[in-house]
C-alpha positions in Angstrom: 116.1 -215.7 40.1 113.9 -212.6 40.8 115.2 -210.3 38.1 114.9 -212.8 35.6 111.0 -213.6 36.7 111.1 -209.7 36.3 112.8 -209.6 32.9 110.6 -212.5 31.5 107.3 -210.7 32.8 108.7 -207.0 30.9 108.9 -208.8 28.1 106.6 -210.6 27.7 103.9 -207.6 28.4 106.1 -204.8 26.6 105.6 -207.5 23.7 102.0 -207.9 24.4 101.7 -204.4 23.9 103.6 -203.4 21.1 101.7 -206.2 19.0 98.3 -204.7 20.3 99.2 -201.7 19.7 100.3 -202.1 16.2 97.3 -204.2 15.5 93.9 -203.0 16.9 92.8 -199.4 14.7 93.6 -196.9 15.3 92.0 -193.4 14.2 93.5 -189.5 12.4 91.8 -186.9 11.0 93.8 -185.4 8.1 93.5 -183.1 4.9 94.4 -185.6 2.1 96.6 -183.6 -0.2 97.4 -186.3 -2.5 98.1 -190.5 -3.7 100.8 -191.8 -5.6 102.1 -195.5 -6.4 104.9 -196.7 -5.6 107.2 -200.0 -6.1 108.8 -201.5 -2.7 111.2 -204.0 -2.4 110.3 -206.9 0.1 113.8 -209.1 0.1 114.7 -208.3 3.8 113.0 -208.5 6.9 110.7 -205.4 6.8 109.1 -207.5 4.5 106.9 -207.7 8.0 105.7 -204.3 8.2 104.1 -205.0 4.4 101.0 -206.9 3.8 100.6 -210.3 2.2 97.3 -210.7 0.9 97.8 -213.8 -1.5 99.9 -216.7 -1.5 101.0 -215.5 -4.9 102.9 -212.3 -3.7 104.3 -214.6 -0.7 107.2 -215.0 -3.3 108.0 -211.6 -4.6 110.7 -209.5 -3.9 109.1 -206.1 -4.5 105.4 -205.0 -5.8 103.4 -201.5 -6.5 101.7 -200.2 -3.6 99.2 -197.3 -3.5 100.2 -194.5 -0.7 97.5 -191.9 0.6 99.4 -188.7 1.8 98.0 -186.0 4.4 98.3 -183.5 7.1 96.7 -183.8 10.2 95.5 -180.9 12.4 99.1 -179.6 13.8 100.5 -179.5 9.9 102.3 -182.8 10.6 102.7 -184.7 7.3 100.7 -188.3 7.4 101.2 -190.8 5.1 99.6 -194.4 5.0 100.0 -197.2 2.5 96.5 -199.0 0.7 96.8 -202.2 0.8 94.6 -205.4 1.0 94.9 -207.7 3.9 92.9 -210.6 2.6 92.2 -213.4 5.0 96.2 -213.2 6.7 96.8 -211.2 9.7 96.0 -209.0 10.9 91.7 -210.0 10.6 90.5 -206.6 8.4 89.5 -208.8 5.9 90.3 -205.8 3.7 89.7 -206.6 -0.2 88.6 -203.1 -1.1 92.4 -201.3 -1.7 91.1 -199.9 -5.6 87.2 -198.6 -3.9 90.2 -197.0 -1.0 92.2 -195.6 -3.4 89.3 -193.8 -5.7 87.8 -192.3 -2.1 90.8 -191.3 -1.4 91.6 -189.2 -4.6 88.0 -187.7 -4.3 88.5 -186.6 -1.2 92.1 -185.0 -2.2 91.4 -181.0 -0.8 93.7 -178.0 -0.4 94.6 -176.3 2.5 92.6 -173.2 1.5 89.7 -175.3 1.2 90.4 -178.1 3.7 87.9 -181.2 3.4 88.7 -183.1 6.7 88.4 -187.2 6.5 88.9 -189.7 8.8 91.3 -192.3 8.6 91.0 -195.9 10.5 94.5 -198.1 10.0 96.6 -200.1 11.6 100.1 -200.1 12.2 103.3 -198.1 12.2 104.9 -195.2 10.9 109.0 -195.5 11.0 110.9 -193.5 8.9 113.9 -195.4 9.3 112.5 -198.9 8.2 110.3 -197.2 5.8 107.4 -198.9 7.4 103.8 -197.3 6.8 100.8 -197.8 8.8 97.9 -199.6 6.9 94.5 -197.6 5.9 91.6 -199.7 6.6 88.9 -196.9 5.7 87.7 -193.3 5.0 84.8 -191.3 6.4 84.2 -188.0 6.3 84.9 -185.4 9.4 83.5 -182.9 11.0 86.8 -180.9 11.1 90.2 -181.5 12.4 89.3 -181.3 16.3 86.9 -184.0 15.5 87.1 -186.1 18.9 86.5 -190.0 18.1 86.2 -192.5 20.9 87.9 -195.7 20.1 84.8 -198.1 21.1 86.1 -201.2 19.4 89.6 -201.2 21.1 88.1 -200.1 24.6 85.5 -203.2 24.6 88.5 -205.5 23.2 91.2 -204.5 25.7 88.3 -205.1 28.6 87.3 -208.4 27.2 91.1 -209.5 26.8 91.9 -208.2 30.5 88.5 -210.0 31.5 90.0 -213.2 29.9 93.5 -213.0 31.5 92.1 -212.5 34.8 89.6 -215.4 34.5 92.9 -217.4 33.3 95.2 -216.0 36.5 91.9 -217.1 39.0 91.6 -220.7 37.8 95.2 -220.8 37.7 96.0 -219.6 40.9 92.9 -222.1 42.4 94.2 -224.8 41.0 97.9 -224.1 42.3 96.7 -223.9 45.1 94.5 -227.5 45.1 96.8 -229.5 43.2 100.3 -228.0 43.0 101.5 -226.4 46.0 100.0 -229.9 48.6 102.6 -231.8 46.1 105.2 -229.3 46.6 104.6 -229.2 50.5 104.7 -232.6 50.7 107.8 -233.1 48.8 109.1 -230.5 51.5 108.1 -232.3 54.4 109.7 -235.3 53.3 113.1 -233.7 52.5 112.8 -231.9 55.7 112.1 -235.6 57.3 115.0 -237.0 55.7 117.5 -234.8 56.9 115.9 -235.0 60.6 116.4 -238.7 59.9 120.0 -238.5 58.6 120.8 -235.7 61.5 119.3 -238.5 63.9 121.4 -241.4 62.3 124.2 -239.3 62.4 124.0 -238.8 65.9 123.6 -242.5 66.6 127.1 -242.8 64.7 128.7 -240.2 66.3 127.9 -242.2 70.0 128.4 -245.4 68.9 132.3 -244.2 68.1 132.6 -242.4 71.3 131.9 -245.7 72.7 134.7 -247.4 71.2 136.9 -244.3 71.6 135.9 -244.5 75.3 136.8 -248.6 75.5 139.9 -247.9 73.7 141.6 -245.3 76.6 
């Protein structure tokens, strides 16, 4: 019973923090080197890595998205898709993708001449789903050793640890006030019953050694 208390609670935070950490923003400073369209079929179940910014596209099995290709820092090649994220989840509230797309060919540089931006977006990058993470924005950089504190997720995580432990305190008082007096009682009483069935039992036990003793 222990290990699967154990395996519910892994779960349930490893899940906890996977969707966190695919949804809150997340920040890179890269040399854009160049955008491109593309068309993507959405019949199987990556379809979840893929925006759905209308009901309308809710039934299509493949659509044209923009793509916004980079390097970062270290030469590691970055790419990020451009697409709107409406009013679905997760709550960007992102209508802007063409005003994206047009900063992001403006800002297009060479490595020569390296003109360093800064990329907010959520998600994932997995080569093997062909799942891209989702630009949300573009701002200009000091350079590619630009340090940028994450201020949104830091007060968010706080506020959401805040609010589990305010949950886990009432919780645990009212365990304690209303749960665990029914649970003690309910144990006292079984424990009464069997003294009462061990005391019976014992009355049995002597009333048949009397008989056994009239019997010799």
């Amino acid at each position: 019973m222990v290990y699967v208390k154990w395996i519910f609670r892994i779960l349930f935070w490893g899940g906890l923090a996977a969707w966190l950490h695919y949804t809150l923003p997340q920040h890179d400073v890269v040399r854009l080197v160049g955008t491109y369209e593309e068309r993507q079929e959405l019949g199987d179940w990556t379809r979840i890595f893929w925006s759905k910014p209308d009901t309308q596209s809710e039934g299509l099995i493949n659509r044209d998205v923009q793509f916004l290709q980079g390097f970062d820092g270290k030469d590691k090649a970055r790419v990020y898709r451009n697409e709107d994220t409406g009013w679905s989840w997760p709550p960007y509230f992102k209508f802007d993708t063409a005003n994206l797309y047009t900063e992001a060919n403006d800002a297009v540089s060479t490595k020569d001449a390296p003109e360093w931006v800064v990329i907010t977006h959520y998600g994932w990058r997995n080569e093997f789903f062909s799942a891209f993470p989702n630009a949300v924005s573009i701002k200009p950089a000091t350079g590619p050793d630009m340090r940028i504190i994450p201020w949104f997720n830091i007060i968010f995580l706080t506020l959401l640890a805040a609010l589990f432990w305010a949950i886990y305190v009432r919780w645990r008082r009212f365990r304690e006030a209303r749960i665990d007096p029914v649970l003690d009682d309910v144990a006292d009483s079984w424990d009464a019953a069997g003294d009462n069935i061990t005391e019976k039992r014992g009355r049995f036990r002597a009333w048949l050694d009397t008989w056994r003793g009239k019997a010799r």
